[in-house]
C-alpha positions in Angstrom: 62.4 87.3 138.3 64.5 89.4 136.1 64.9 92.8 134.1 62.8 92.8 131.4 62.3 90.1 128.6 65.8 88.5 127.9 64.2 85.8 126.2 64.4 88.0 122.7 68.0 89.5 122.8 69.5 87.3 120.3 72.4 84.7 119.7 74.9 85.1 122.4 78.7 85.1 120.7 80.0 82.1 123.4 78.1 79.6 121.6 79.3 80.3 117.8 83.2 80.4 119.5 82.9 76.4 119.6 81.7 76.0 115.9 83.8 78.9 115.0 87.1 76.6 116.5 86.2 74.1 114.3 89.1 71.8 112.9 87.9 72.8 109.5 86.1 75.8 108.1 82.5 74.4 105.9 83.1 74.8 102.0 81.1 78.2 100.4 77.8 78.7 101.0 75.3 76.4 98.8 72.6 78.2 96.6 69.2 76.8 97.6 66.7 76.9 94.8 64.3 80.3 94.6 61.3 78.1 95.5 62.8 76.5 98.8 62.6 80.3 100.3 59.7 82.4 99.0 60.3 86.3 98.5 60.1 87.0 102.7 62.8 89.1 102.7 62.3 92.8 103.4 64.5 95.9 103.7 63.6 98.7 105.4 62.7 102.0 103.2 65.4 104.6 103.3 63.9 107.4 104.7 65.5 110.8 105.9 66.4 110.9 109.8 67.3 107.2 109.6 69.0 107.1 113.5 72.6 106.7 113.7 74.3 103.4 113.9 71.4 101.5 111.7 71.1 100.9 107.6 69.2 99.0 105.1 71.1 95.5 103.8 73.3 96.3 100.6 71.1 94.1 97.8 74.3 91.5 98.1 73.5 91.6 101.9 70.0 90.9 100.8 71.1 88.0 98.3 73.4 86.0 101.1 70.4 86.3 103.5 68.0 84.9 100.7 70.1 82.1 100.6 70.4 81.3 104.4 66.2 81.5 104.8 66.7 78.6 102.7 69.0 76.9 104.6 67.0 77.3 107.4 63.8 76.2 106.0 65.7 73.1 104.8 67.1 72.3 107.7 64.3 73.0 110.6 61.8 71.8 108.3 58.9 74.8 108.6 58.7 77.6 106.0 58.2 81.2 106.2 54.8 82.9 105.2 55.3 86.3 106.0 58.0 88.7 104.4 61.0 89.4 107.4 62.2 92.6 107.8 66.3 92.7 107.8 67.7 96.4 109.4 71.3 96.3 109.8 72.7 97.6 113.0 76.1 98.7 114.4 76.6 97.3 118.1 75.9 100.3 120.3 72.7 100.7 118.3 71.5 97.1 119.3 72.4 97.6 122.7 70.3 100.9 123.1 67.5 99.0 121.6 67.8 96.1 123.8 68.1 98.5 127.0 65.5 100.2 126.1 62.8 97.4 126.4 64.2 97.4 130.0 61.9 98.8 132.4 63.4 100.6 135.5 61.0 99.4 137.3 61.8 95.8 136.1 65.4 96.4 137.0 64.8 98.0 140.7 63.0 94.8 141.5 65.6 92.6 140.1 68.0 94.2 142.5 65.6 94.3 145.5 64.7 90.4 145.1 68.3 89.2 144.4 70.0 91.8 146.7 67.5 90.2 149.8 68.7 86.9 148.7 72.1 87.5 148.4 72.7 87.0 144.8 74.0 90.3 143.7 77.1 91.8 145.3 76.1 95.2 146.8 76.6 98.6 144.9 76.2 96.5 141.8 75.2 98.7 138.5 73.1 95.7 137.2 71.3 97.9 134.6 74.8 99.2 133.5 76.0 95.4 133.6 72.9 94.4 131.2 74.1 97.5 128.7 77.3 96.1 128.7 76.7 92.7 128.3 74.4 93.4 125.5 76.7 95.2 123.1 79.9 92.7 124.0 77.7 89.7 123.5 74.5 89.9 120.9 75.4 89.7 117.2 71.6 89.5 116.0 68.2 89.2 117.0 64.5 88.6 115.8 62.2 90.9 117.1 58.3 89.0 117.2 57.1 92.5 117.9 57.9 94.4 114.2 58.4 90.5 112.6 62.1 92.2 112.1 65.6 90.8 112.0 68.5 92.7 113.4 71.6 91.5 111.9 75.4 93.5 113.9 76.9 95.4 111.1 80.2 93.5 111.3 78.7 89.8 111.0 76.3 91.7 108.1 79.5 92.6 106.2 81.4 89.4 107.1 78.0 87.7 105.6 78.4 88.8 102.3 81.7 88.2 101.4 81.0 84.9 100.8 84.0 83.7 102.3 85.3 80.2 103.8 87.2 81.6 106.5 85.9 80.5 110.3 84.8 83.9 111.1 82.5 83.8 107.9 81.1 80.1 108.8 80.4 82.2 112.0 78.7 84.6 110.8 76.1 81.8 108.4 75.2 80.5 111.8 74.1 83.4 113.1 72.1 84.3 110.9 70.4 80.5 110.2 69.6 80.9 114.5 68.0 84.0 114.1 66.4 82.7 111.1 64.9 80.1 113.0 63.0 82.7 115.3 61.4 83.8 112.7 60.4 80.6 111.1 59.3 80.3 114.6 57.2 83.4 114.9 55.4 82.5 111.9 55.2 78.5 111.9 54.9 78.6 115.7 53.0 81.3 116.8 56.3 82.9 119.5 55.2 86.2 119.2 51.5 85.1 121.0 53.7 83.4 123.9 55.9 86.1 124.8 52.7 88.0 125.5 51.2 85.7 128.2 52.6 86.9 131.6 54.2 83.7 133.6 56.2 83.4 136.2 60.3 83.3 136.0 60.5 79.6 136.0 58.0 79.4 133.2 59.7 82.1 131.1 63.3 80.9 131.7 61.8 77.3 130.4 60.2 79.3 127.1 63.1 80.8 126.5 65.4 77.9 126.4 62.7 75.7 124.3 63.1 78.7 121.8 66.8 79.3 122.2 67.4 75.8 122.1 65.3 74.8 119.0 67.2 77.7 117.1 70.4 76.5 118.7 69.7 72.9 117.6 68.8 74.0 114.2 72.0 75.6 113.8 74.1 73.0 115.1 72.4 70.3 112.1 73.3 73.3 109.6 76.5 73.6 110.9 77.3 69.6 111.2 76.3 69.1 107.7 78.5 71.9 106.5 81.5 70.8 108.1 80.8 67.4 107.4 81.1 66.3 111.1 78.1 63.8 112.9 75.9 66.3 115.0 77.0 64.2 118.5 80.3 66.3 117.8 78.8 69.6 118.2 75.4 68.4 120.0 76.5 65.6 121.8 76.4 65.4 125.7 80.3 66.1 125.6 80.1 68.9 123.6 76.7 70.8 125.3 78.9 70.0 128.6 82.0 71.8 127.1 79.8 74.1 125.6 78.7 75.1 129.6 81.9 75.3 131.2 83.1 77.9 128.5 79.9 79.5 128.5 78.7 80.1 132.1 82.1 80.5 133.9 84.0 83.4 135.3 86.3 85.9 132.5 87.5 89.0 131.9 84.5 89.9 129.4 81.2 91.9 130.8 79.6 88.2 131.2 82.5 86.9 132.7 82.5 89.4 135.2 78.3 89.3 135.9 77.8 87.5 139.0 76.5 83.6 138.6 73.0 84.7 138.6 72.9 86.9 136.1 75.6 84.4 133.8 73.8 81.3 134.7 70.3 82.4 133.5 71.4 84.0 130.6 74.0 81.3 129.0 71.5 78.5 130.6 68.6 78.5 128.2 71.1 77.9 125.5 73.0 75.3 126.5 70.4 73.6 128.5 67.6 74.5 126.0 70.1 72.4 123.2 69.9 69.4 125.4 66.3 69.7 125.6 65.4 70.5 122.1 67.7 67.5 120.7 66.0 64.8 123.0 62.7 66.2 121.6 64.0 65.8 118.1 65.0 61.9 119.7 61.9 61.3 120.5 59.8 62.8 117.5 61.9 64.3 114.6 61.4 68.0 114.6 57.6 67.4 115.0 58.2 66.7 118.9 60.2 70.1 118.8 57.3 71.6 117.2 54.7 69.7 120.2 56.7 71.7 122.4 55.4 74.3 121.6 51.9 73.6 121.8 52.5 71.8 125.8 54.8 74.5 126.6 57.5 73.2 129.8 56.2 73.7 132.7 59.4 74.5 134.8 62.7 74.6 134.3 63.1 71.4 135.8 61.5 69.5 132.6 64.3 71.5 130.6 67.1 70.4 132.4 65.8 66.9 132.6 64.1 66.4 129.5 62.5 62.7 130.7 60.5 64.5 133.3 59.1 66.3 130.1 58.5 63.6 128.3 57.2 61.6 131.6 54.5 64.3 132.4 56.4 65.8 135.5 54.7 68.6 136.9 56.0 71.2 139.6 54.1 71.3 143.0 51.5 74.1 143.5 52.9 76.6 146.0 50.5 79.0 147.0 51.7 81.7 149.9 48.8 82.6 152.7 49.2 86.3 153.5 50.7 87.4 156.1 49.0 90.5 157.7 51.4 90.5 161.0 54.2 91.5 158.3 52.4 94.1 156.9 51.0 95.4 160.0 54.6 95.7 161.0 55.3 97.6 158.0 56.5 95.2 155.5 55.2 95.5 152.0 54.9 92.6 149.6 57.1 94.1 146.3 57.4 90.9 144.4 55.8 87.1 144.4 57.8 84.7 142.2 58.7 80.8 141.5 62.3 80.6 140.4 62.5 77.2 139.6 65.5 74.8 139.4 67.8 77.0 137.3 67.7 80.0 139.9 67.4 77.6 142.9 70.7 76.0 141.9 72.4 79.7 141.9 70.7 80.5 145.5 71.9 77.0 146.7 75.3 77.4 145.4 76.2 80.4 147.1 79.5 79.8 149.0 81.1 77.6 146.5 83.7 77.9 143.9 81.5 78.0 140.9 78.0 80.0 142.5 75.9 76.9 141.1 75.2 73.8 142.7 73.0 71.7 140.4 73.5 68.4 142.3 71.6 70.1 145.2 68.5 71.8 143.3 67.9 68.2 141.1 65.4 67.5 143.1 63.6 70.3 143.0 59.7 70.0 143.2 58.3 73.6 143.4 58.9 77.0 144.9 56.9 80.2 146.2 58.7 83.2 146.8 57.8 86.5 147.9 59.6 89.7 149.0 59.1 92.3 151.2 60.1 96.3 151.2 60.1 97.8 154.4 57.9 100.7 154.0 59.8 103.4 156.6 63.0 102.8 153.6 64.8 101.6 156.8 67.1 99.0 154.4 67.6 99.0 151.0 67.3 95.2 151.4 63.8 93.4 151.4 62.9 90.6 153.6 62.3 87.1 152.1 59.7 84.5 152.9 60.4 81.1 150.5 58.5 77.8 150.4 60.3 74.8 148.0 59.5 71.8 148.1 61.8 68.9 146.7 61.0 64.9 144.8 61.0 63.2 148.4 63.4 63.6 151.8 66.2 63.1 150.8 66.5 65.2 147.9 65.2 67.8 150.5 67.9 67.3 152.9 70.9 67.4 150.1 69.4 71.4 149.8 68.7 71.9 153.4 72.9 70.7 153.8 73.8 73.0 150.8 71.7 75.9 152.2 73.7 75.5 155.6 76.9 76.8 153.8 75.3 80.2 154.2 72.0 80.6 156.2 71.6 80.9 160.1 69.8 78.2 161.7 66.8 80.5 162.1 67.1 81.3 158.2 66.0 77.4 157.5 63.6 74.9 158.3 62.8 71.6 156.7 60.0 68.9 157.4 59.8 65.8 154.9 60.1 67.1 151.8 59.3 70.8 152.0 62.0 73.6 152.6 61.4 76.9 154.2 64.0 79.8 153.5 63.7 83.6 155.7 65.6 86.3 155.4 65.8 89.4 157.5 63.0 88.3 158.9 62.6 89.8 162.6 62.1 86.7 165.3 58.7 88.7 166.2 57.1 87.6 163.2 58.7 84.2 162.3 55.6 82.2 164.4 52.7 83.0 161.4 55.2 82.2 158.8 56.2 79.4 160.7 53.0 78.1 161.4 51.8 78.5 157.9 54.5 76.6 156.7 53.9 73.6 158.9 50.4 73.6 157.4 51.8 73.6 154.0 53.7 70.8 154.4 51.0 68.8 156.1 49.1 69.1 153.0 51.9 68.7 150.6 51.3 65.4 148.9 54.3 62.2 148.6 55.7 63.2 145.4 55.2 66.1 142.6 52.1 65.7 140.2 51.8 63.9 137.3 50.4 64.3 133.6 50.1 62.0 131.4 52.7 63.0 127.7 51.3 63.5 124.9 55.3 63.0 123.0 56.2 59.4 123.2 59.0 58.8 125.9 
């Protein structure tokens, strides 16, 4: 689970630093003809009590973003049908918005759930973290909600120069990837999905399809402007590149987050690239598009975009209750499936980098759920985890990587299926343990199955 919605914050500034190193800058921006991008553009009315740090786009502000909704048409190949707001904001403005869709209760959760699994180191500020992640990192954003775009007033100004310099080309691809949520909002219908609740797995796989398909979009701008193939910006040596720079330790606020927090953040990106592009592979932009009406399942299909397209499904986990927990004064706070992209974080803890993606590959399905005592007598929860992996084997690469930092009472495994307690008192382990050996007695050979409807 995590703090709020951080599928809508906008473009994060590691990913432009690549195309922004370029070897050469792209020539001036290109006029695209009137009719390629309708009159969608909107600017806010100027009223009295405007708040501080936000303004209306200057009408040659207004004229370079006319020419980049073209661009963006052009090259995602879907059209706008609604007008797009445009508000210009200065960066503490955007991150007060952004941490204001934060709820505290969201973000007391987040640090109850990761604190019990030993993500998050303790006395950690996370909603201060967020803050300051969000005004060092976002330079934009689309907002489903109010149909608006939310351009940073220094890429706004850099914008309309009209320059050649790398730190203009940087700011055009910004703005084309937040164009591309919009085109998405309206061609796509990503302001209904963000309203249907779904598990963290599921969201962290909606939010890369989206962040991807804008970050794809903008790489085939950006390729064509520098005149480079798209494998040299999109290839799998670049998107690996791209992930080292991204998602490692640094002196900036991300930098500095702990793995969790970096890896699910910079993840969708990166991975959600990969993903996007092999849809394109498959289909041309309409298998992009197909992912949006069969939505991934699981972060899983994202990272391995053949399970996708092969009809991979995650295992069903459902957790019995426990009443001898909660009789003992234990009270169930949060039920979640993390999926492969958190499970690699929990599974890395101990090593070098705080990931281990080798281990969670074979990921097949997770239950979580988290307990609060109810006497306050620790400010950490207890944890009660069912995963399940492809087959054994994959099963016991987790169950070795687990070892680096669980007890032997913390783990169990039989065949395939995993079970992970923590600060759970010895009393109560026999229904949890019982339960599980139920599970897994029921727990068929291999993950489900669906049949694709996108050509493999």
């Amino acid at each position: 689970m995590r703090p709020g919605r951080q599928g809508r914050p906008g473009f994060l500034a590691p990913l432009v630093f690549l195309l922004a190193c370029a070897s050469a800058p792209p020539p001036a921006e290109t006029t695209t003809a009137a009719s390629s991008a309708p009159a969608a553009l909107a600017a806010p009315p100027t009223v009295a009590g405007t708040p501080p740090g936000e303004r209306a786009p200057t009408p040659l502000e207004m004229g370079a973003l006319r020419r980049l909704m073209g661009e963006a048409q052009r090259t995602r190949r879907l059209s706008f049908t609604a007008p797009v707001h445009v508000e210009v904001h200065d960066a503490e403005r955007i991150a007060a918005r952004l941490d204001g869709q934060i709820e505290d209760e969201d973000v007391e959760k987040a640090e109850l759930v990761y604190g019990t699994l030993g993500l998050l180191p303790e006395g950690l500020d996370l909603r201060g973290l967020l803050r300051e992640v969000l005004g060092e990192q976002v330079l934009g954003y689309y907002d489903t909600d109010e149909a608006r775009l939310v351009v940073r007033e220094d890429v706004m100004e850099v914008l309309a120069r009209r320059a050649t310099s790398a730190e203009a080309a940087e700011a055009r691809i910004v703005i084309v990837h937040e164009l591309v949520h919009a085109l998405q909002d309206q061609a796509l219908r990503l302001g209904e999905a963000w309203e249907i609740e779904r598990d963290s797995d599921a969201d962290n796989a909606l939010r890369a399809l989206v962040e991807g398909d804008a970050t794809l979009a903008m790489m085939v701008y950006a390729a064509e402007k520098l005149g480079v193939p798209l494998e040299a910006l999109a290839g799998d040596a670049a998107v690996e590149t791209l992930m080292a720079q991204s998602v490692g330790a640094g002196d900036d606020a991300l930098g500095r987050a702990p793995p969790i927090l970096r890896h699910t953040l910079v993840t969708p990106y990166v991975a959600g690239l990969r993903f996007a592009r092999e849809l394109r592979r498959a289909g041309d932009w309409r298998g992009v598009d197909g992912a949006f009406e069969r939505k991934p399942a699981s972060t899983e299909q994202v990272l391995h975009p053949r399970r996708y397209l092969q009809g991979e499904e995650p295992d069903p986990i459902a957790l019995p209750a426990f009443p001898a927990l909660e009789e003992a004064g234990l009270e169930p706070v949060e039920e979640d499936t993390l999926g492969e992209l958190e499970v690699a974080v929990f599974l890395g803890r101990g090593t070098e980098s705080g990931v281990d993606a080798a281990a969670a590959d074979g990921w097949g399905g997770d239950r979580l759920r988290v307990y609060r005592w109810a006497d306050g007598r620790s400010e950490l929860g207890v944890a009660v985890w069912f995963m399940t992996f492809d087959d054994e084997a994959e099963a016991r690469e987790a169950e070795a990587a687990a070892r680096r930092t669980l007890g032997a009472d913390e783990l169990r495994r039989e065949g395939r299926a995993l079970l992970v307690t923590l600060r759970l008192p010895e009393a109560l382990r026999p229904p949890v343990d019982a339960a599980f050996a139920g599970f897994e007695e029921d727990l068929p050979p291999t993950p489900p199955r669906r049949p694709s409807t996108i050509a493999p």
